[in-house]
Backbone as CSV, one residue per row, in Angstrom:
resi,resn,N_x,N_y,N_z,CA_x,CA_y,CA_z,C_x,C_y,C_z
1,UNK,0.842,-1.175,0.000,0.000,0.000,0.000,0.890,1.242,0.000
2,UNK,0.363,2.036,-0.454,1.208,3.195,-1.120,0.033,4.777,-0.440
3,UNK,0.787,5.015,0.708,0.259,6.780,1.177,0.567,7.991,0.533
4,UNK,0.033,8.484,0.566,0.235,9.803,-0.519,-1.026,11.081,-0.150
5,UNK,-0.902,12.034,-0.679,-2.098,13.153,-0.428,-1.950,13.570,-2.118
6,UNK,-3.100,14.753,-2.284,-2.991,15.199,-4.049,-3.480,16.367,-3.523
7,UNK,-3.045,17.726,-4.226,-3.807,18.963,-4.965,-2.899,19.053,-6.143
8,UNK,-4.580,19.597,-6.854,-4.444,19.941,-8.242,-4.152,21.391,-7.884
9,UNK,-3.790,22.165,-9.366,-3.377,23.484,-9.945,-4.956,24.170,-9.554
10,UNK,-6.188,23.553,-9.942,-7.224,24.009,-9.647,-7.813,24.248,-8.251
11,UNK,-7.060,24.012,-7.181,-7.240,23.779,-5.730,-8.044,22.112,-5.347
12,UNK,-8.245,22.086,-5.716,-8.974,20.726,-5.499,-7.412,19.624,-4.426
13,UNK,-8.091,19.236,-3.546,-7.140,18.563,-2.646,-7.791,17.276,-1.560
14,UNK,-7.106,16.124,-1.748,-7.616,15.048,-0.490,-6.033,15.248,0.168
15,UNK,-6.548,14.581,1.469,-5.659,14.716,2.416,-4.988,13.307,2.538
16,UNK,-5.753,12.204,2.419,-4.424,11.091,1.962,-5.212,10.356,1.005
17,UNK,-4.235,10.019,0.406,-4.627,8.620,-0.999,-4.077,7.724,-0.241
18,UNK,-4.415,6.490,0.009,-4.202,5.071,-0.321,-4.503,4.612,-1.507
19,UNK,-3.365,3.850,-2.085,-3.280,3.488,-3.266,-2.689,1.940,-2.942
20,UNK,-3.828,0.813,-3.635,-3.537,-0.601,-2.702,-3.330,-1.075,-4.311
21,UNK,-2.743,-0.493,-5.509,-2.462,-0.944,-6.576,-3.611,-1.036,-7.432
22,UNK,-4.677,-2.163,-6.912,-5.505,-2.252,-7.665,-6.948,-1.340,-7.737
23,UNK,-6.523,-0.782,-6.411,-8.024,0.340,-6.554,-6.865,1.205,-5.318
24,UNK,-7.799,2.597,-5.232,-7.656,3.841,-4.663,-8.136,4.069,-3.997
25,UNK,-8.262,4.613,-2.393,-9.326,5.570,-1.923,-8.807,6.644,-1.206
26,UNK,-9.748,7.896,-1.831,-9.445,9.249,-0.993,-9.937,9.565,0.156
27,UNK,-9.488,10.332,1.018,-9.670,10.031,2.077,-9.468,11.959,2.751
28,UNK,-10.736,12.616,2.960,-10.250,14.206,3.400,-10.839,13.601,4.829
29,UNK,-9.776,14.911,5.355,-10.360,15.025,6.767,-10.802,16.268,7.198
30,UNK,-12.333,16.236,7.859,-12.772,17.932,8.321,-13.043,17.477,9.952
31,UNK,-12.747,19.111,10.533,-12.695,18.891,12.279,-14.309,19.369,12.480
32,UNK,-15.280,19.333,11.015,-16.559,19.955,11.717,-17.511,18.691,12.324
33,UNK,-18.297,19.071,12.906,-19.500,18.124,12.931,-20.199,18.106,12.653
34,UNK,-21.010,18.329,11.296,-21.720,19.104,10.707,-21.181,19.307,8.912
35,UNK,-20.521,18.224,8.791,-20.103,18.495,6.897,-21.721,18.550,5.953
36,UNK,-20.998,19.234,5.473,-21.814,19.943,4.483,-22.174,19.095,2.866
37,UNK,-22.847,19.218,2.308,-22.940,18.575,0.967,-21.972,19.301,-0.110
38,UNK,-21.688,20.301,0.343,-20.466,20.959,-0.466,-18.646,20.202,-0.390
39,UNK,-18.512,19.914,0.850,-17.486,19.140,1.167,-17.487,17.824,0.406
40,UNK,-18.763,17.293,0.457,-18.417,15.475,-0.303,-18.510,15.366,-1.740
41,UNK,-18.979,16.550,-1.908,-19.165,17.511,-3.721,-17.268,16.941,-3.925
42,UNK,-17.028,18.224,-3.033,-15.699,18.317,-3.893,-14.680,17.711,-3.599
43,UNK,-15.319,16.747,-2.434,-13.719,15.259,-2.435,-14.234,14.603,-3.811
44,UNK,-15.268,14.214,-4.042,-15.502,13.862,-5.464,-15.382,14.071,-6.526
45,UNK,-15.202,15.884,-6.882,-14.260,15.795,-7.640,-13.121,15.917,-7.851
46,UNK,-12.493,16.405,-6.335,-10.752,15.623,-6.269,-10.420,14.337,-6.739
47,UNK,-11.501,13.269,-6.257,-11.320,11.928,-6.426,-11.518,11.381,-7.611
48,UNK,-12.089,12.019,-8.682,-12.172,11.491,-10.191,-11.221,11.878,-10.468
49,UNK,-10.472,13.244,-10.091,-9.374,13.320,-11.300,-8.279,12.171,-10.736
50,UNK,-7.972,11.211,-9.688,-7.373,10.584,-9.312,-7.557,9.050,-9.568
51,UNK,-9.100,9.057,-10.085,-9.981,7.630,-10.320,-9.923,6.867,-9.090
52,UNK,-10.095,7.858,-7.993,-10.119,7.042,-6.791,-11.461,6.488,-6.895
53,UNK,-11.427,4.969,-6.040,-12.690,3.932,-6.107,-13.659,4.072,-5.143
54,UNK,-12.806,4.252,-3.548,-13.509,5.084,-2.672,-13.276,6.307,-2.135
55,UNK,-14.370,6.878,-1.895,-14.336,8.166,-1.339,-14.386,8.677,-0.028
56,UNK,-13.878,8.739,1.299,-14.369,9.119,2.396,-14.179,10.155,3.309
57,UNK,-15.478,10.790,3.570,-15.303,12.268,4.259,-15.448,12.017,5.635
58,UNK,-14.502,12.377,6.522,-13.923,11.947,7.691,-13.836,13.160,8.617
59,UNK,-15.277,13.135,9.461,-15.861,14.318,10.569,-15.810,13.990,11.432
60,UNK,-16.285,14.703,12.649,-16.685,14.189,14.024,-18.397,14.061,14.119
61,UNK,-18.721,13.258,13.231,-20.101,12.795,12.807,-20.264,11.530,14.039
62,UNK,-22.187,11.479,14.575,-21.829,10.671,15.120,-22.681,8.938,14.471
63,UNK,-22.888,9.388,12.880,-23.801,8.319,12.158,-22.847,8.441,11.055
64,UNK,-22.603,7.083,10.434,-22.293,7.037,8.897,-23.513,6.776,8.398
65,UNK,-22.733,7.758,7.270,-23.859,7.830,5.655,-23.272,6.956,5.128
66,UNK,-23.527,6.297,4.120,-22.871,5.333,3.001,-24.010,5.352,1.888
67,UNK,-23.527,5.954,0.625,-23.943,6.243,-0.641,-22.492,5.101,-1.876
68,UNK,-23.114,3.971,-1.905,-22.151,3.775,-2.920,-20.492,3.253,-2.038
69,UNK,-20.236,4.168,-3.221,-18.583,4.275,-2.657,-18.002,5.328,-2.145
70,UNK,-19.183,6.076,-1.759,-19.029,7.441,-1.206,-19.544,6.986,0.557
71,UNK,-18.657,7.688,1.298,-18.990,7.651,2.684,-18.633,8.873,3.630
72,UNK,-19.710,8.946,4.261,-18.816,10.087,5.593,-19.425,9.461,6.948
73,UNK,-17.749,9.367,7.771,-18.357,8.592,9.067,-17.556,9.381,10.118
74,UNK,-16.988,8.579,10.234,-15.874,9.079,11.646,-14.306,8.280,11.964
75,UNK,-13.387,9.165,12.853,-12.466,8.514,12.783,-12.776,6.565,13.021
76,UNK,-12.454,6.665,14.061,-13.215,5.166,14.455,-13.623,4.529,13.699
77,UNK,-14.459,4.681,12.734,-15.805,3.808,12.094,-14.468,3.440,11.133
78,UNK,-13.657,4.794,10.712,-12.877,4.502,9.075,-11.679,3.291,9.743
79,UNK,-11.178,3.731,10.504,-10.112,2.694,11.072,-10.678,1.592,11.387
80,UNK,-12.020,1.028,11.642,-12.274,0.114,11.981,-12.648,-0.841,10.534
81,UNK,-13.096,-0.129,9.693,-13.362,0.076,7.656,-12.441,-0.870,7.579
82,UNK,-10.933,0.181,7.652,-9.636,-0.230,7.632,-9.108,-1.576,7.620
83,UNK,-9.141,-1.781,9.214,-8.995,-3.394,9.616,-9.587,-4.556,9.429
84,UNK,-10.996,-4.149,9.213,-12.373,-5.415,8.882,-12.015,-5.674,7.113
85,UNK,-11.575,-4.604,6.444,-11.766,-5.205,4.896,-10.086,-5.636,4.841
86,UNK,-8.967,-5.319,5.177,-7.476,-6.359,5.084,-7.052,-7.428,6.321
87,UNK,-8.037,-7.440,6.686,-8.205,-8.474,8.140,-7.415,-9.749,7.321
C-alpha cells in the first residue's frame, strides 16, 4: 500500500490517498461536525481526477452515511473500515 495526499493546480485537494495498486481511496479530513454537501461535492471531484474507487469524508459525525462508494463517518468507524476489509 502506497500513502500519498494530491492537490491539483485548480485547488482541489484530499488529504491522503491510499493506493492498494488495484483500486484507490481518498480520504479528506474535516474537524466539523456538521459536513456539508459541499465538502463530499468536492472530495468527489478531487477523487475522479485521481480515479479514486472510494471516497471518504472523515468528521466528528456521530452516524455514517454510506452512498455507494461514497462515505462520511468518523475517525473510528474509518479505522475500523480499515482493519475489517485487510483483516
Amino acid at each position: 500500500m502506497r500513502k500519498d495526499h494530491f492537490r491539483s493546480s485548480a485547488g482541489y485537494e484530499i488529504d491522503l490517498v491510499l493506493d492498494f495498486g488495484v483500486r484507490r481511496w481518498a480520504i479528506e479530513f474535516k474537524l466539523t461536525t456538521d459536513p456539508q454537501p459541499q465538502d463530499l461535492a468536492r472530495l468527489n471531484r478531487a477523487a475522479d481526477l485521481i480515479e479514486a474507487e472510494h471516497r471518504f469524508l472523515v468528521s466528528q459525525v456521530g452516524e455514517t452515511v454510506a452512498a455507494g462508494t461514497r462515505v462520511s463517518c468518523n475517525l473510528p468507524w474509518l479505522l475500523g473500515h480499515i482493519e475489517t476489509t485487510f483483516a
